[in-house]
C-alpha positions as protocol buffer text, in pm:
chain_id: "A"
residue {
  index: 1
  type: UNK
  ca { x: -133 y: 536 z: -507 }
}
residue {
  index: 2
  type: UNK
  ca { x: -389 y: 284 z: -677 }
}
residue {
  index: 3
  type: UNK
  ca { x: -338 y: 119 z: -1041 }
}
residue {
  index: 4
  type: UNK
  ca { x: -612 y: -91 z: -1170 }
}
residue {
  index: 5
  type: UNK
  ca { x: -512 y: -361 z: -1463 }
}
residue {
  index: 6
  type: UNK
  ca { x: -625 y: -660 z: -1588 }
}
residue {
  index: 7
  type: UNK
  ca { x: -420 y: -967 z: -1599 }
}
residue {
  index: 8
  type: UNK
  ca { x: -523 y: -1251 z: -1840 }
}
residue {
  index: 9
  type: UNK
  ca { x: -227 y: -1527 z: -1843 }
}
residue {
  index: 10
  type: UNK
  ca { x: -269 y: -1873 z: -1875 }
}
residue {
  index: 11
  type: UNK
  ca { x: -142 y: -2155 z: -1666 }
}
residue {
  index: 12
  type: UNK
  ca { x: 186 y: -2240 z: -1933 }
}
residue {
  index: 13
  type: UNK
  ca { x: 272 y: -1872 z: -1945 }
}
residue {
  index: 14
  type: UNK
  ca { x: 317 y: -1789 z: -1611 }
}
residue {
  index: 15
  type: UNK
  ca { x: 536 y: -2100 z: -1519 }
}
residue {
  index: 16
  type: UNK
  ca { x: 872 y: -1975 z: -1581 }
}
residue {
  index: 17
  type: UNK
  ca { x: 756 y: -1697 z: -1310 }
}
residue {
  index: 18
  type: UNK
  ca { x: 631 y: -1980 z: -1090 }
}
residue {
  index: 19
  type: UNK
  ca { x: 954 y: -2157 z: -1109 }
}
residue {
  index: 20
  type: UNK
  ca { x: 1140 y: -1856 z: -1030 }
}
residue {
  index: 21
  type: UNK
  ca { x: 1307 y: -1808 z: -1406 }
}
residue {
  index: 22
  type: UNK
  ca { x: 1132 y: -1499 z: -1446 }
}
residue {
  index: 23
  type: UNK
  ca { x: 1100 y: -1257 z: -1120 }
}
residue {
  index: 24
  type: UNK
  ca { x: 892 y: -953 z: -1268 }
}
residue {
  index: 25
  type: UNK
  ca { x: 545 y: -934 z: -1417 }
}
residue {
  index: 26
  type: UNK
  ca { x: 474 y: -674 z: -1716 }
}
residue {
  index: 27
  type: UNK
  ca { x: 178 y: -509 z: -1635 }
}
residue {
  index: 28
  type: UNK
  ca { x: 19 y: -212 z: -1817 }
}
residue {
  index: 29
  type: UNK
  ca { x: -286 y: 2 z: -1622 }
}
residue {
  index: 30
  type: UNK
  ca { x: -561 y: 131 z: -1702 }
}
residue {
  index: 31
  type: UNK
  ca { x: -406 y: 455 z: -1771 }
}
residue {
  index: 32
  type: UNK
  ca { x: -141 y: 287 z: -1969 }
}
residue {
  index: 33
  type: UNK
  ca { x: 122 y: 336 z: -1743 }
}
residue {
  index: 34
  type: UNK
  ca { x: 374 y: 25 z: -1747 }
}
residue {
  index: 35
  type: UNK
  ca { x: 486 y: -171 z: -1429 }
}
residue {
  index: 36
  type: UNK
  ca { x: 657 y: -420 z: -1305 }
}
residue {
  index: 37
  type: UNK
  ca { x: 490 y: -636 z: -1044 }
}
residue {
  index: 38
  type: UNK
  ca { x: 673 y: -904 z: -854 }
}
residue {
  index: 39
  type: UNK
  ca { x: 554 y: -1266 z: -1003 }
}
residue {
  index: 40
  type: UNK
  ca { x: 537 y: -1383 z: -648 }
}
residue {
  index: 41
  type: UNK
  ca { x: 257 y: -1156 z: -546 }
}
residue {
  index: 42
  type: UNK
  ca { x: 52 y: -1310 z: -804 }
}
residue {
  index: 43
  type: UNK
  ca { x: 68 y: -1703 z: -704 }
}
residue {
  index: 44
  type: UNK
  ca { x: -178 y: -1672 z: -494 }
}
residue {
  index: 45
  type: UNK
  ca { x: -404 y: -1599 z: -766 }
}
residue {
  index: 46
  type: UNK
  ca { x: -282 y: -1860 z: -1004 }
}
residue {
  index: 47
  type: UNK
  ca { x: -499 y: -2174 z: -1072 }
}
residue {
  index: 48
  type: UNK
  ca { x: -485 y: -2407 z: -1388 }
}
residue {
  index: 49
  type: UNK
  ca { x: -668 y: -2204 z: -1642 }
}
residue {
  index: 50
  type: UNK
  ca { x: -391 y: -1930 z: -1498 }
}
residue {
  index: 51
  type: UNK
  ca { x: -442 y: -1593 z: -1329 }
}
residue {
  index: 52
  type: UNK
  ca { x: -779 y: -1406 z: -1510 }
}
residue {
  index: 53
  type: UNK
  ca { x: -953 y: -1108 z: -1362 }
}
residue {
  index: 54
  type: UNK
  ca { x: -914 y: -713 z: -1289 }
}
residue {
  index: 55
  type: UNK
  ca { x: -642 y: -635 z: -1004 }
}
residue {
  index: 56
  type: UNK
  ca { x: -607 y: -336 z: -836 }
}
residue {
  index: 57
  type: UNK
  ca { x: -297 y: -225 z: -684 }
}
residue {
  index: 58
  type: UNK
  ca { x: -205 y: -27 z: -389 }
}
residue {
  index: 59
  type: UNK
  ca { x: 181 y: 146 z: -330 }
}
residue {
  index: 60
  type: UNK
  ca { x: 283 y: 372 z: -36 }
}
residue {
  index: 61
  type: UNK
  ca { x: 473 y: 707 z: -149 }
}
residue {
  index: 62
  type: UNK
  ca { x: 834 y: 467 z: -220 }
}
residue {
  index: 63
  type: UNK
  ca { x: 609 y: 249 z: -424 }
}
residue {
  index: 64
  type: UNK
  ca { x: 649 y: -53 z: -207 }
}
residue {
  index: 65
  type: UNK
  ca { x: 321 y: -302 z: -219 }
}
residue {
  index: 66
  type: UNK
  ca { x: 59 y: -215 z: 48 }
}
residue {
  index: 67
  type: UNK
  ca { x: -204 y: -476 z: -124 }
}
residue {
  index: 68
  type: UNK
  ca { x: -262 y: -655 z: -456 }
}
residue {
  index: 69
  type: UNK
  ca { x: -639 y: -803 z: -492 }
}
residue {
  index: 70
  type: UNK
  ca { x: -912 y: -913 z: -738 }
}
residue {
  index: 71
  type: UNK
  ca { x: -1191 y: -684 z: -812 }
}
């Protein structure tokens, strides 16, 4: 299963995620359909304006992460 989103959070807001005070990422698709994304898949992605940029997701049928990247 694919979701596409797009994820515009600066630098300051995604810190407590970073330092592990927050674990899970609020995301809504592009068909409106909330989820909640693991922060740590997302570091890589992280520089100091923040993470910025269209994502698409990819799940297996128990919805565990099969790949996260930038479109």
């Amino acid at each position: 299963m694919e979701f596409l989103f797009t994820l515009n959070l600066s630098y300051q807001d995604f810190l407590p995620y970073y330092q592990g005070f927050a674990d899970k990422v609020a995301i809504r698709d592009a068909k409106g359909r909330t989820l909640w994304i693991s922060a740590r898949h997302f570091r890589g992605f992280l520089t100091p304006q923040g993470i910025h940029g269209s994502f698409k997701l990819v799940v297996d049928e128990q919805g565990k992460l099969l790949s996260l990247i930038r479109c």
